[in-house]
TIPATOR-851723 format. One line per field, with one value per residue: residue number from 1; residue in one letter; chain; x, y, z of N, C-alpha, C in turn. Coordinates in steps of 0.02 Angstrom, whole numbers, m for minus. Layout:
i [NUM,...]
aa [A,...]
ch [A,...]
n.px [X,...]
n.py [Y,...]
n.pz [Z,...]
ca.px [X,...]
ca.py [Y,...]
ca.pz [Z,...]
c.px [X,...]
c.py [Y,...]
c.pz [Z,...]
This chain:
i [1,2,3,4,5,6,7,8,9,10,11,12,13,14,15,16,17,18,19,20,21,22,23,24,25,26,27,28,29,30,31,32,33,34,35,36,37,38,39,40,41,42,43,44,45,46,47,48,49,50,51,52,53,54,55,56,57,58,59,60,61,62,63,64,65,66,67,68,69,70,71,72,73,74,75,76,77,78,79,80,81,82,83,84,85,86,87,88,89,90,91,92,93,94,95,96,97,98,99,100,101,102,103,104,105,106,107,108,109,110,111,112,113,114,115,116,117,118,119,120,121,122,123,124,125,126,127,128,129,130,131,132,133,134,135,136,137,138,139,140,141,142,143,144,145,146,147,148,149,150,151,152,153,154,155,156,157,158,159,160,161,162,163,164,165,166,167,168,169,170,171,172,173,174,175,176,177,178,179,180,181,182,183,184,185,186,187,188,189,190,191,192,193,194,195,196,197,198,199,200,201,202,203,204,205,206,207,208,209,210,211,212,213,214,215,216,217,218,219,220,221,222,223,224,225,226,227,228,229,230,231,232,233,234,235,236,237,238,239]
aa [X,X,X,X,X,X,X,X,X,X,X,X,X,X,X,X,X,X,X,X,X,X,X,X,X,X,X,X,X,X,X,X,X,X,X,X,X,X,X,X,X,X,X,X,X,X,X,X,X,X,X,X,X,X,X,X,X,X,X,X,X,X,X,X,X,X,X,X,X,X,X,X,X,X,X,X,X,X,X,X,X,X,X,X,X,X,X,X,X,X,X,X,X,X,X,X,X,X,X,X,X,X,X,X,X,X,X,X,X,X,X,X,X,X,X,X,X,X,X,X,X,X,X,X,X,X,X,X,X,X,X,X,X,X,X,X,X,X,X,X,X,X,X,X,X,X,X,X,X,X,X,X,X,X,X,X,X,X,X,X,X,X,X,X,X,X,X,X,X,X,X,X,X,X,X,X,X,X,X,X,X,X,X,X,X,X,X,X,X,X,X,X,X,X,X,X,X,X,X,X,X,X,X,X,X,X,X,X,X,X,X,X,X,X,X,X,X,X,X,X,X,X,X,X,X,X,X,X,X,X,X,X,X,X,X,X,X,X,X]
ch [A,A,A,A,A,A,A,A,A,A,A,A,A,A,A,A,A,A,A,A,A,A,A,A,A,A,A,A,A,A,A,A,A,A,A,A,A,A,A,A,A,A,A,A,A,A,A,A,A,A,A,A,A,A,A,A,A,A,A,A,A,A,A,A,A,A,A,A,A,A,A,A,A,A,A,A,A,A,A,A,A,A,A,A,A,A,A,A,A,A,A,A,A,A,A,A,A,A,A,A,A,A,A,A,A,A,A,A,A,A,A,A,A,A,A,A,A,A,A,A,A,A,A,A,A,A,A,A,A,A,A,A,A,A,A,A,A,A,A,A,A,A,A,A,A,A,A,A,A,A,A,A,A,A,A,A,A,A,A,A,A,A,A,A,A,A,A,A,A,A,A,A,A,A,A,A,A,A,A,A,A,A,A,A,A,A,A,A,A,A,A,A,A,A,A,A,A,A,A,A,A,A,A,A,A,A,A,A,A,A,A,A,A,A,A,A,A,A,A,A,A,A,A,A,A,A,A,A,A,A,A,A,A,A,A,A,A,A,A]
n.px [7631,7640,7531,7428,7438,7413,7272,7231,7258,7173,7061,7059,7048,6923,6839,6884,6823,6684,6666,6690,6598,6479,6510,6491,6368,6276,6325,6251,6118,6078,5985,5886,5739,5749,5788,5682,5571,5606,5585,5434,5436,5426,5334,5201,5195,5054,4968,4883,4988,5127,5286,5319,5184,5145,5192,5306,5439,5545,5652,5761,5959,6067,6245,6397,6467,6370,6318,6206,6085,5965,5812,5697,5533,5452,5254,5242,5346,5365,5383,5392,5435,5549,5693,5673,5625,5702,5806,5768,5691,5840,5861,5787,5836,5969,5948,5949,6032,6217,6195,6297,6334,6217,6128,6000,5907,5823,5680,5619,5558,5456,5341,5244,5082,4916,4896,5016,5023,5028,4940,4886,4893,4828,4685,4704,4655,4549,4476,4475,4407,4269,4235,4195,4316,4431,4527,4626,4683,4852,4937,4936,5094,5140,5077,4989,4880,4845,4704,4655,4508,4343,4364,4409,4406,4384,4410,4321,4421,4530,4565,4585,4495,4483,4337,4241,4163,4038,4024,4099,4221,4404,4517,4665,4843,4936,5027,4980,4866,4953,5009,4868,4842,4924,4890,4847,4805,4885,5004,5101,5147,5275,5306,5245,5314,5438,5381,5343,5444,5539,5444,5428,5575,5650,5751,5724,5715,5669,5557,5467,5380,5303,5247,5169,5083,5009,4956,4876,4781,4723,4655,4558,4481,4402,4463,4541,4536,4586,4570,4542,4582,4549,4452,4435,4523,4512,4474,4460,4541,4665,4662]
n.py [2254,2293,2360,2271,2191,2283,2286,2168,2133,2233,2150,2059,2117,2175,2067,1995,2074,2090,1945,1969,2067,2003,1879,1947,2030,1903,1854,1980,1959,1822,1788,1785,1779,1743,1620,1559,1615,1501,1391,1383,1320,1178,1075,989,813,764,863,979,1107,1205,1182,1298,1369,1285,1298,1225,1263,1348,1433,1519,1546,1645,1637,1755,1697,1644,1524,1423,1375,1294,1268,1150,1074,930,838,756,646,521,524,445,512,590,619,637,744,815,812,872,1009,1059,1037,1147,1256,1289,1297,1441,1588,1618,1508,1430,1311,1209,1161,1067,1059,943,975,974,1051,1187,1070,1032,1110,1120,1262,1313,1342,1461,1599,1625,1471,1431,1499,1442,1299,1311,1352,1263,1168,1218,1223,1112,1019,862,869,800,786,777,615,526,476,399,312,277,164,97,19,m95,m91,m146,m209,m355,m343,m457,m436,m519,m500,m526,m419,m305,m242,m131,m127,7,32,89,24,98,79,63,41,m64,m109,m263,m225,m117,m195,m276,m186,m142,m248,m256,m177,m219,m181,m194,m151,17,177,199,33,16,72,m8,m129,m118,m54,m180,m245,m184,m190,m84,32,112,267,293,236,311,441,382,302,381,450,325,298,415,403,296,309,413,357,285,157,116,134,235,198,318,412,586,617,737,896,990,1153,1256,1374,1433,1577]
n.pz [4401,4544,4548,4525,4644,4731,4735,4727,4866,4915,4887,4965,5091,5085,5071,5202,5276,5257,5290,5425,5454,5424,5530,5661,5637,5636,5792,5834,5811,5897,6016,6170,6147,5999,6005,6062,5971,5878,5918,5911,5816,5842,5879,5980,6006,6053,6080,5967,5966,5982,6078,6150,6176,6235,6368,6394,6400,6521,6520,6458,6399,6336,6311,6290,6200,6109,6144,6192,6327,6360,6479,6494,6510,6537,6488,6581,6704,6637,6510,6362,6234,6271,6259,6090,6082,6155,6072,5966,6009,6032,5909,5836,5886,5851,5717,5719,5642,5691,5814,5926,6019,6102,6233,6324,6465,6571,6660,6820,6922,6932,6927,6772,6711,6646,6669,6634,6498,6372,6342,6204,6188,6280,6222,6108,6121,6194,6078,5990,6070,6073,5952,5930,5900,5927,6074,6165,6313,6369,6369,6516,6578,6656,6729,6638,6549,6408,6347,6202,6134,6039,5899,5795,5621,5482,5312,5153,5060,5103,5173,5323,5478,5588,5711,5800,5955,5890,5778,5670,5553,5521,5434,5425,5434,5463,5569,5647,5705,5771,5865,5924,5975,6094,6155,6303,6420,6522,6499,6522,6416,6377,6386,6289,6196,6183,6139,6017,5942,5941,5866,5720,5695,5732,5793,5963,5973,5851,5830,5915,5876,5797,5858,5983,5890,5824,5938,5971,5862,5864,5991,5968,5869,5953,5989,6075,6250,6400,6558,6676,6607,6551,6408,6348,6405,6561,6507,6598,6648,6789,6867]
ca.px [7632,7624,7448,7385,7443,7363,7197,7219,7257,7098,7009,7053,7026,6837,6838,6882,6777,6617,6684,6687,6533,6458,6502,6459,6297,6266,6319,6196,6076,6067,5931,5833,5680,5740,5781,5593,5523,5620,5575,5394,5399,5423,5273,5187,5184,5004,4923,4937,5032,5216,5306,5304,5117,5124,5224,5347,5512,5549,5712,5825,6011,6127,6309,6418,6496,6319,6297,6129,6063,5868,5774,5626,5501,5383,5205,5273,5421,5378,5355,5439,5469,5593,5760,5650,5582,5743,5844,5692,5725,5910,5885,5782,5883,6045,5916,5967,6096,6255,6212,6348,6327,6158,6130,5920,5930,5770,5695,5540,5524,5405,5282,5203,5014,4895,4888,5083,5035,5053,4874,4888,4904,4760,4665,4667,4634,4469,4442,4444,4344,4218,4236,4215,4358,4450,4562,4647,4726,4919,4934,4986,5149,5170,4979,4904,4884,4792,4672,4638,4421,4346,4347,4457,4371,4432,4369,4338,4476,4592,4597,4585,4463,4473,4301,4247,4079,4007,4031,4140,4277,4454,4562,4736,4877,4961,5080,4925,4845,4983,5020,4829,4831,4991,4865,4810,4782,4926,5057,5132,5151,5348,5318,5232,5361,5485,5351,5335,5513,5534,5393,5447,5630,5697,5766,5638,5710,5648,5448,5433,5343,5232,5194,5128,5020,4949,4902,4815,4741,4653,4618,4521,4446,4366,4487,4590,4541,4637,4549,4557,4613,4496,4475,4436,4519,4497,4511,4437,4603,4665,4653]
ca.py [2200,2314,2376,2202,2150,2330,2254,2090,2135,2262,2121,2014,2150,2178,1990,1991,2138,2053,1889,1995,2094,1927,1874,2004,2004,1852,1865,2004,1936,1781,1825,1722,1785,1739,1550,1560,1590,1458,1351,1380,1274,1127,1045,958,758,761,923,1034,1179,1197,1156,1366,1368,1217,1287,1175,1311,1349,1490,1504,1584,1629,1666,1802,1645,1625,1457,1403,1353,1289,1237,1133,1006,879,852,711,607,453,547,410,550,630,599,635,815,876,811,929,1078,1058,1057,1200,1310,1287,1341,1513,1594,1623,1490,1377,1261,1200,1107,1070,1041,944,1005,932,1083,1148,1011,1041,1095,1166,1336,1351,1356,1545,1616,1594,1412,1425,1518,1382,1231,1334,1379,1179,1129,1263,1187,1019,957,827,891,745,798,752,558,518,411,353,290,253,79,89,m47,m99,m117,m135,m303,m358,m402,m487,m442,m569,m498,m525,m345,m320,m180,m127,m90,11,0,99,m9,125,44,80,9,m78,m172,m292,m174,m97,m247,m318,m142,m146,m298,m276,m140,m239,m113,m193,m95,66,157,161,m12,m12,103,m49,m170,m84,m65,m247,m293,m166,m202,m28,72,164,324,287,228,376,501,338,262,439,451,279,277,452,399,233,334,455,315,209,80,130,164,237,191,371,472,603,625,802,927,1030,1226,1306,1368,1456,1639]
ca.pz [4450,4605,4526,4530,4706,4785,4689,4760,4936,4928,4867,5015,5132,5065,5100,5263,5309,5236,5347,5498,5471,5445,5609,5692,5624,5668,5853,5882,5802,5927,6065,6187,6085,5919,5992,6066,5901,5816,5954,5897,5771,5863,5903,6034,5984,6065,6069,5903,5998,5999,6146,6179,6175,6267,6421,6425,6381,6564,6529,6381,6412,6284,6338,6261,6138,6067,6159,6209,6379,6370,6524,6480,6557,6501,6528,6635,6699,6603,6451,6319,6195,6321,6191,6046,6106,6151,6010,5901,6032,6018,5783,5794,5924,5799,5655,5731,5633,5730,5890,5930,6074,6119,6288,6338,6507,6588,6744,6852,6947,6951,6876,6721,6715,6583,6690,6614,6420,6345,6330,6134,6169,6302,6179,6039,6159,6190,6002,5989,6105,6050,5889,5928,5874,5984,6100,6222,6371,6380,6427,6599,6529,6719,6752,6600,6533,6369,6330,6141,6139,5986,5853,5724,5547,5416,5267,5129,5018,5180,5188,5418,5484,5672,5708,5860,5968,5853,5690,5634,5523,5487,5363,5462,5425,5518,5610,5671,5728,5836,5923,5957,6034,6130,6220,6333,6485,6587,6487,6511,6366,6376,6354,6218,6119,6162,6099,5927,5921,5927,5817,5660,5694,5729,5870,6009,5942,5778,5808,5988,5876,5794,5936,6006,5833,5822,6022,5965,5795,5884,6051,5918,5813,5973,5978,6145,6305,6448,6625,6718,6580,6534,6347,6345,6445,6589,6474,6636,6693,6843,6853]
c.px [7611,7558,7406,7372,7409,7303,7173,7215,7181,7041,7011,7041,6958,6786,6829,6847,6709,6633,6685,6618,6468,6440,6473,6396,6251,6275,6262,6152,6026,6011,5906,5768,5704,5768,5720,5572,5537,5596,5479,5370,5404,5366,5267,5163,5105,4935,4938,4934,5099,5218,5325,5244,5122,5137,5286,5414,5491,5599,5747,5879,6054,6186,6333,6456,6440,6323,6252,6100,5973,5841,5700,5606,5460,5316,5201,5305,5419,5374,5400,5443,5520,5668,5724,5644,5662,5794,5796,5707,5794,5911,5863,5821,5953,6026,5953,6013,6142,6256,6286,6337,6257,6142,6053,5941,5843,5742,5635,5513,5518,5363,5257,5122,4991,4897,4975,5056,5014,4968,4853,4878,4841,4680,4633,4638,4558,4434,4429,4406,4275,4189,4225,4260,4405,4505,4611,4675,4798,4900,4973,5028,5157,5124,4952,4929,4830,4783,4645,4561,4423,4321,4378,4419,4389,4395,4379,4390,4522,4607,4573,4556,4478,4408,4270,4170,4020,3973,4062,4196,4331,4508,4642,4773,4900,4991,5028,4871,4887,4977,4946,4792,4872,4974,4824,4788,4821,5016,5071,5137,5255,5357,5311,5279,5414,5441,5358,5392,5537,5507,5408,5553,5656,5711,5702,5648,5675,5542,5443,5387,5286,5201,5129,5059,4999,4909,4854,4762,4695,4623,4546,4456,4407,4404,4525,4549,4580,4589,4588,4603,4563,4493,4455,4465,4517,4535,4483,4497,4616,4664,4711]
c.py [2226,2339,2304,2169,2197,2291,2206,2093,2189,2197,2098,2049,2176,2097,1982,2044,2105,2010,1921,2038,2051,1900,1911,2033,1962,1830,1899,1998,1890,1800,1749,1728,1757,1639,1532,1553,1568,1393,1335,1321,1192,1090,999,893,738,805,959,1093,1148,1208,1244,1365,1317,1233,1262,1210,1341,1407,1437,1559,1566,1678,1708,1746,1635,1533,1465,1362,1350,1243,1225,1067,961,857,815,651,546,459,515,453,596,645,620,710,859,864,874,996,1076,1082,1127,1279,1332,1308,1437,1541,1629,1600,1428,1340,1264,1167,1125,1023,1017,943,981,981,1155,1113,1052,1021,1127,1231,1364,1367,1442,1554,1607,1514,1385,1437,1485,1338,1250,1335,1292,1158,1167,1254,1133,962,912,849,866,791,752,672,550,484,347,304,263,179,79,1,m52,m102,m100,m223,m287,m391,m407,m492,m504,m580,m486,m468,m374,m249,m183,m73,m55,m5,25,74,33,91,70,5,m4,m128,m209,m278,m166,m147,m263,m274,m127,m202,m303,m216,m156,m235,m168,m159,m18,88,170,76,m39,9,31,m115,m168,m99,m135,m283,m274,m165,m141,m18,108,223,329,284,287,394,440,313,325,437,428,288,345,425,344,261,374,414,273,165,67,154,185,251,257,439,499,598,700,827,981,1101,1273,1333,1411,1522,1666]
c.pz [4518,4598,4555,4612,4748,4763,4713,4839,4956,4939,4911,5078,5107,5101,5178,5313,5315,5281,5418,5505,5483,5520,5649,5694,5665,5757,5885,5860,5857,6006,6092,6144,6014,5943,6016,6009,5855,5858,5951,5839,5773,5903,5945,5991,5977,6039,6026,5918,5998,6070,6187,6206,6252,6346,6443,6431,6441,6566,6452,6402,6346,6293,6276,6175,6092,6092,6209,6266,6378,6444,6487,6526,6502,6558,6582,6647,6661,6537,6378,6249,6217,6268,6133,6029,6129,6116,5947,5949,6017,5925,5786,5848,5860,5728,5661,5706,5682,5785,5868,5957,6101,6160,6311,6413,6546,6655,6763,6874,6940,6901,6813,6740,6671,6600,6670,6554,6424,6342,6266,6152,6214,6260,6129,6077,6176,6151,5969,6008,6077,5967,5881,5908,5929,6016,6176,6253,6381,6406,6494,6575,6606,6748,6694,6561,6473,6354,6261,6148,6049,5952,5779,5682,5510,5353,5194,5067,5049,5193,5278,5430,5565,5671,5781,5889,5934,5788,5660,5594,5495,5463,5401,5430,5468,5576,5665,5716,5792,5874,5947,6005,6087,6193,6265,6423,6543,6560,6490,6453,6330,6368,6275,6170,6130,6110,6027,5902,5904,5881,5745,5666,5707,5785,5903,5980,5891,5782,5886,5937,5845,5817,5961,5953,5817,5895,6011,5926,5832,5927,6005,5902,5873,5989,6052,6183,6355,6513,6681,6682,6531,6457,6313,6399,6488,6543,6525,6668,6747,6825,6910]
């Protein structure tokens, strides 16, 4: 009997050793670098760079508890993915094993400009353009007023094409339709995410990142304009 209970109490002291080395582990594991490069894999709604690349991760602090202090910005104050972007910094900070408390704290100053992104993230935006592939410049959220252009056709098996001045033709459904008419270059596009929201019944949380990826996919396709917003941009950057 006293055989069994030394056996047992080993066993639970092996236990609790492993449970503490564990921890302990896991504490010094926790680094501002290692929530940086989990913070990598959070992407930019717009531009395909993560929001590292991007500039926008301003300071990261992590107290002796393993709780998480992030300063970040956006490309600017009207930026209606604001709730969206740091609910996604906030998931993948806590990816980290051993953080605890995660607070994204958002800061204006100083401004966000392309002369912040990481040289990697300068780097690609060059290797794009050099590539020809399309490469928008952040929208102004506070200025810009997209305008739908273009022409709706109805084809004769009621399918609906939005075609642009090209005659290019894409393939839409209704959804697609209204939110391209609802761009009718005296909205904001914080309005439009409430528009959408309204029109497919859900919350703004819910359509932010679709709103962002139809107003690209039509800007792309012809179908949007934005009066004073370039559609390539400036990769000459400061030195």
């Amino acid at each position: 009997m006293m055989y069994l209970f030394q056996n047992y109490s080993k066993l639970i002291n092996r236990k609790f050793l492993l449970f503490f080395q564990t921890a302990l582990y896991n504490m010094s594991t926790v680094s501002a670098q290692s929530i940086e490069n989990s913070l990598k894999q959070c992407m930019d709604p717009e531009v395909p760079l993560n929001i590292v690349e991007m500039g926008l991760i301003y300071g990261i602090d992590v107290t002796e508890n393993n709780d998480v202090h992030i300063k970040m910005t956006m490309t600017t104050q009207g930026c209606p993915l604001h709730e969206t972007l740091v609910q996604d910094a906030t998931r993948y900070a806590k990816k980290v094993p051993g953080v605890n408390n995660v607070n994204v704290e958002i800061v204006w100053d100083p401004p966000w400009s392309m002369d912040k992104m990481t040289e990697e993230g300068k780097i690609k935006i060059k290797n794009m353009g050099a590539a020809g592939l399309n490469t928008p410049a952040p929208i102004n959220y506070e200025t810009a007023l997209p305008q739908g252009v273009g022409k709706l056709v109805k084809q004769e098996d009621g399918s609906m094409v939005l075609a642009n001045e090209h005659e290019q033709g894409f393939m839409v459904n209704q959804a697609i339709v209204d939110f391209w008419k609802s761009c009718n270059g005296q909205r904001k596009v914080t309005d439009l995410v409430e528009v959408f929201a309204k029109q497919t019944g859900l919350q703004r949380k819910q359509v932010e990142k679709e709103v962002m990826q139809l107003l690209q996919q039509l800007r792309d396709g012809g179908l949007i304009a934005i009066a004073g917003q370039p559609d390539v941009p400036n990769v000459e950057f400061k030195k």
